[in-house]
C-alpha positions as CSV (number, residue, x, y, z in Angstrom):
1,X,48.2,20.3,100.8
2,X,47.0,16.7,100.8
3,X,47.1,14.9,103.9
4,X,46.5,17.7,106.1
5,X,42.8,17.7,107.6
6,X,41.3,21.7,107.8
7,X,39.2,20.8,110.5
8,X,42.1,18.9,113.1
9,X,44.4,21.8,112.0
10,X,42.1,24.6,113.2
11,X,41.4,22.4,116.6
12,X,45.7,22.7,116.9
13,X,45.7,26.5,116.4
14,X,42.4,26.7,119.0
15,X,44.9,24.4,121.3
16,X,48.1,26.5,120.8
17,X,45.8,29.8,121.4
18,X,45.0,28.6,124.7
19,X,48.4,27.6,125.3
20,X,49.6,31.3,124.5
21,X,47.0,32.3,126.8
22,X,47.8,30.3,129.7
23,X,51.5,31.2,129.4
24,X,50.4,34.8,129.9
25,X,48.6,34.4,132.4
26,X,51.0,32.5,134.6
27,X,53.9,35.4,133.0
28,X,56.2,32.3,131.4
29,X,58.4,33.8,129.0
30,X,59.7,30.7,127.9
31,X,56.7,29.4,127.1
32,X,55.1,32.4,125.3
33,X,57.6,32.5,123.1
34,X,57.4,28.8,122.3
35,X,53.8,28.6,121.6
36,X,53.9,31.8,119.8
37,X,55.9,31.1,117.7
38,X,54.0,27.4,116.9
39,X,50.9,29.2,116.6
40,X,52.4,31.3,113.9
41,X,53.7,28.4,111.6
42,X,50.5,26.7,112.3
43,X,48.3,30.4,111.1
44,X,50.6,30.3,108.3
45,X,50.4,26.4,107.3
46,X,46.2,27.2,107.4
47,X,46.8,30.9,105.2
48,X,48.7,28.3,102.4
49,X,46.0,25.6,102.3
50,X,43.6,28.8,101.7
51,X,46.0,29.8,99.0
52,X,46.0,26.6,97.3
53,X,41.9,25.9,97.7
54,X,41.7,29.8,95.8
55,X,43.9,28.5,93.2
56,X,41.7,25.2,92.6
57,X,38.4,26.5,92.1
């Protein structure tokens, strides 16, 4: 996936993490399910630009 920096990508899951976290803690449902579901497009988005650095070397 070109254009798409490894390193700023894993600081944006880190981010949205915390974001869950916080959303627990303060019980928001609204925003739980928001961030979750971010943070799982973003964990999937890092699992393909895994797949494709496998497939390159």
């Amino acid at each position: 996936m070109n254009g798409i920096n490894k390193n700023d990508l894993d600081e944006v899951i880190a981010k949205t993490f915390k974001e869950v976290k916080t959303a627990v803690d303060t019980h928001s449902e609204k925003s739980i399910q928001m961030y979750s579901q971010a943070l799982r497009a973003l964990v999937e988005l890092r699992q393909q630009i895994l797949s494709e650095e496998r497939a390159n070397s």
